[in-house]
C-alpha positions, 0 to 999 in steps of 0.5 A, spaced: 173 806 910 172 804 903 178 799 902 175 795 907 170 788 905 163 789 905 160 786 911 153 784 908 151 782 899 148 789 899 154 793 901 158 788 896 153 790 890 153 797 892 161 797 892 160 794 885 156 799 882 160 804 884 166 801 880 161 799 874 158 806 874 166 810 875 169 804 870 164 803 865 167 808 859 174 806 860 172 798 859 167 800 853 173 804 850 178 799 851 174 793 848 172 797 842 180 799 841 181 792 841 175 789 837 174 795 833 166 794 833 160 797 837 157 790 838 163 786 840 165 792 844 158 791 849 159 784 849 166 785 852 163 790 856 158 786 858 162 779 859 168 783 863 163 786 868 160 780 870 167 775 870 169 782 875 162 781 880 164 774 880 171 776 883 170 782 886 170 781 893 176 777 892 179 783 889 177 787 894 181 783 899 187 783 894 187 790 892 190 793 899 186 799 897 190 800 890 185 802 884 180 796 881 181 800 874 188 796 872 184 789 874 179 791 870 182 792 864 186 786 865 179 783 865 177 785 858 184 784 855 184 776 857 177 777 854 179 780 848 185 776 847 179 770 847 175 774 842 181 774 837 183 767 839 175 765 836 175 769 831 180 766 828 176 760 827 171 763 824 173 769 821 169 775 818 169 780 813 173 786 815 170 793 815 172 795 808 167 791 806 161 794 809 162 799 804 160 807 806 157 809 812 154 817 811 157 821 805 165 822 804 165 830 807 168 834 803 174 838 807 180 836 804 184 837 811 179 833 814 180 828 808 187 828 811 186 827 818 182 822 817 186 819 812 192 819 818 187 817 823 186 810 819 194 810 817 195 810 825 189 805 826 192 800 821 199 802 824 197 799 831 194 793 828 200 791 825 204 792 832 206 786 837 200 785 841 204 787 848 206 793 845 199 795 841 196 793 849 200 799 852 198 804 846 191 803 847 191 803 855 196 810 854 192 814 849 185 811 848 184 810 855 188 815 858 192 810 864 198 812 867 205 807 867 204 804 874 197 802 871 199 800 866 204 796 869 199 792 873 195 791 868 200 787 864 203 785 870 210 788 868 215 793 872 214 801 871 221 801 868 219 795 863 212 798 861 216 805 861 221 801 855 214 797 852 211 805 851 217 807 848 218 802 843 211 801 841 211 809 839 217 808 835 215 801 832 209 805 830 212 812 827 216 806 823 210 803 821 206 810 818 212 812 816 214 807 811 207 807 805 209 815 805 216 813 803 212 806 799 209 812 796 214 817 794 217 812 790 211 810 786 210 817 784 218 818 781 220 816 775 222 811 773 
C-alpha cells in the first residue's frame, strides 16, 4: 500500500526516489521563481530535497496518504525566505547589470511580449511575500487551492481570498507605468 511506512531503509530511499523523480521540476521551478537564477535555484533545489530526506519518514507518517508535493514546496518556501533574509546581509548586483545575454530579436510583437513579460515579472516583485507566494505556486507551478493552502498553512476560503487579491494588486501594479506613461508623453 503506498501510503503505508516503510519497513527497511531501502524501501524508504526507493519512496524517496520516487518523490524526488515526480517533484524535482515543480521544486526547481518554484526555487528559480523565487530566486530568479539558475544557480541559487539548484542550490535551493538541492538543499530542499535533503532537508525533505531527513523529514521524509516523519512525513510519510503524517501525511495520512495526502500528496508530499505541498510539504515540499513549503520546504523550498522556508528555504527561499532564508535565502532572501542572507542576501540581504551581503547584497549583489541585480541582472540588469549583467548586461545582454544573446542578440535582441528583431520582431516587434515579441519585443513587447517580452516587454509585458518583464513588467509582470517586475510586478510580482513588488508584491506582499504571501501574496507573491500563491501567484507563484497557481501559475509557475500549476498547484491547485487546496495545495496551495497546505503549503502555506491557511484555509482553502483564505488562500481563495490571497489569490484573489494578488491578481488584482498585481493588474494595479502593471497597470500603473502604463498610465506613468501616457502622462509623460501629453503635453504639458
Amino acid at each position: 500500500m503506498a501510503d503505508e511506512t516503510p519497513k527497511s531503509k531501502a524501501e524508504l530511499d526507493a519512496r524517496f526516489t520516487e518523490l524526488y523523480r515526480t517533484h524535482l521540476r515543480d521544486v526547481y521551478s518554484y526555487s528559480y521563481y523565487r530566486v530568479g537564477n539558475h544557480h541559487d535555484a539548484e542550490d535551493l533545489t538541492e538543499q530542499t530535497f535533503l532537508q525533505a530526506y531527513r523529514h521524509f519518514e516523519r512525513a510519510l507518517r503524517e501525511s495520512n496518504g495526502r500528496p508530499l508535493r505541498p510539504w515540499l514546496i513549503r520546504i523550498a518556501h522556508n528555504l527561499a525566505a532564508n535565502f532572501y533574509r542572507d542576501r540581504s546581509r551581503k547584497p549583489e548586483s541585480t541582472i540588469e547589470d549583467a548586461g545582454m545575454i544573446s542578440a535582441p530579436h528583431t520582431t516587434e510583437s515579441l519585443v513587447e511580449g517580452r516587454e509585458e513579460l518583464k513588467s509582470i515579472l517586475a510586478g510580482v516583485q513588488q508584491l506582499p511575500e504571501d501574496r507573491r507566494e500563491a501567484l507563484i505556486m497557481r501559475f509557475a507551478l500549476g498547484m491547485d487551492n487546496r495545495e496551495i493552502a497546505r503549503a502555506l498553512g491557511r484555509t482553502d476560503g483564505a488562500t481563495k481570498v490571497l489569490l484573489h487579491r494578488a491578481i488584482r494588486q498585481l493588474e494595479g501594479i502593471v497597470a500603473e507605468p502604463a498610465a506613468a506613461e501616457a502622462t509623460v508623453e501629453a503635453p504639458g
